[in-house]
C-alpha positions, 0 to 999 in steps of 0.5 A: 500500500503506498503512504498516503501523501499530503497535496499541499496546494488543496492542502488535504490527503485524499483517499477512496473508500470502496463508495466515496472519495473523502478529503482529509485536511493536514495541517500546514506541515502536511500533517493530519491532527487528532485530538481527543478528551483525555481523562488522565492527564496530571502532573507530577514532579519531574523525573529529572528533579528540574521543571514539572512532569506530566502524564497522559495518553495522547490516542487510544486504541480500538476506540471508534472516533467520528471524525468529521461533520454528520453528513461528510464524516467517517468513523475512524480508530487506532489499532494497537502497535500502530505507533510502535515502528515510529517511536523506535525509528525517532530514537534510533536515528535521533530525529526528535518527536516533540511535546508541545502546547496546541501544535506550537512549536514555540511552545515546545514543552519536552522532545524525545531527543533529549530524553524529557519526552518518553512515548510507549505503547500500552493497553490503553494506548498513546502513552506520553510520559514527559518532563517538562522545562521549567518554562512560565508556559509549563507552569500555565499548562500546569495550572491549565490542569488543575483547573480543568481548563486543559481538558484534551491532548492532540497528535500530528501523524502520518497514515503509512498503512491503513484499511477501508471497511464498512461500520455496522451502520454502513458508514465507512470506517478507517483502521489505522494501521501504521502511523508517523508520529510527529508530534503530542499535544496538550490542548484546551479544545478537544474536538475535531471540528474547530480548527481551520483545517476541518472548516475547510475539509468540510466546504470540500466534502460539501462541494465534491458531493454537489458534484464538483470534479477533481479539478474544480475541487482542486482550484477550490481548495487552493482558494481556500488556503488564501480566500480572497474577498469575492470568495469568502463572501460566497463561503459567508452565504454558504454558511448561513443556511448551514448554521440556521437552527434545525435545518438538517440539511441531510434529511426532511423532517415535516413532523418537526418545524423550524420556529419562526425567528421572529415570532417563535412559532413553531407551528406548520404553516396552513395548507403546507406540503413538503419540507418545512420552509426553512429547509427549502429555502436552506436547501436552494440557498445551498444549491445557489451558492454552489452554482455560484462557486462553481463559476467563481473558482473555475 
């Protein structure tokens, strides 16, 4: 199976399911992000008698993750060993993977070059075990802690081998396999869907499946790496219908009517058939500005 390479002009990696292809976002270094809550993390006094030490799990396995929004996502979990190649290759030949604050290399907490960052696999799984400089930043992180305002940690990776399956419920789902490990994080933000990268494998997944081609996809996806006015006026409109509340934009439900905004009346108009008004008037809004993009990113 060969690895699966960024395209750093769209910014994604794109693989083919056996029904869809799916664009997953990298970050700028062309790498993919995962972040979860995490449970465990605490910290300690440091091994080496010097700054703060800190515990915790960065990734676990056999684990099913949707990753991804409702309607373009895909369930996704990490299989044990997946990261055993990757810590041993990084210390052998001295290449440094690195500990840090949200991906900030400016905030660089520990690096297993020198031996302040120790990774490892356990039953649980990404196991992080790191001794932390006494930086005014590892002390935030610290108290970040005990207060619970860092509640989640994230890693940068490489997918070098995977698999493809059908989920019991039909969606896809991707076993990681073997993964380059580039980074651990601790994060403020456990969740997928805030960071620019999903935002923007969203608006792909949202335009392959309104039938842009590869081309087209390809020129949108550089446009967003650096939105220009005309563009993000577009993408302004396009979000609108997307954020209205209760319009689903994935299925019609007649049963429940969105409330009027100005009234709050949730009641069905008179002599109404079809889909309640604000899911036709979002789903033509949708149709519009993708016609609309189509021309504009050609």
């Amino acid at each position: 199976m060969p690895r699966a390479l960024p395209d750093m002009t769209r910014r994604v990696i794109t693989m083919e399911t056996a029904r869809r292809k799916l664009d997953i976002p990298v970050d700028a270094a062309g790498h993919i992000r995962r972040t979860r809550a995490v449970g465990d993390m605490a910290t300690r006094a440091a091994d080496s008698g010097d700054g703060i030490g800190f515990k915790g799990h960065a990734a676990v396995f056999n684990q099913r993750t949707w990753i991804g929004s409702k309607r373009y996502g895909w369930w996704e979990q990490i299989d044990p060993g997946a990261f055993t190649k990757t810590i041993r290759e990084k210390v052998v030949e001295n290449n440094d993977i690195i500990f840090n604050r949200d991906h900030n290399n400016s905030l660089l907490l520990a690096r297993t070059s020198n031996d302040t960052l120790r990774l490892s696999e356990d039953d649980v799984g990404l196991a992080v075990d790191a001794d932390m400089g006494d930086y005014s930043y590892a002390r935030d992180v610290e108290t970040g802690l005990s207060r619970r305002d860092l509640t989640g940690m994230s890693f940068a990776f490489g997918a070098i081998t995977w698999e493809w399956s059908l989920a019991e419920d039909g969606e896809d789902l991707l076993t990681l396999r073997e993964m380059e490990l580039f980074d651990v994080a601790v994060c403020g933000m456990p969740a997928y869907g805030g960071t620019d990268a999903s935002m923007r494998g969203e608006l792909l997944a949202c335009a392959r499946a309104q039938g842009f081609d590869d081309p087209m996809i390809a020129a949108l996806a550089k446009r967003l790496a650096d939105p220009d006015d005309e563009l993000v006026n577009v993408l302004r409109g396009l979000a609108h219908p997307l954020a209205a509340p209760a319009a689903d934009l994935r299925e019609s439900d007649t049963s429940q009517p969105a409330a009027d905004a100005a009234t709050g009346d949730d009641s069905p108009p008179a002599e109404t058939t079809g889909e309640p008004p604000i899911r036709a008037i979002a789903r033509a809004h949708l149709a519009m500005q993708m016609d609309l993009m189509k021309e504009r990113v050609g």
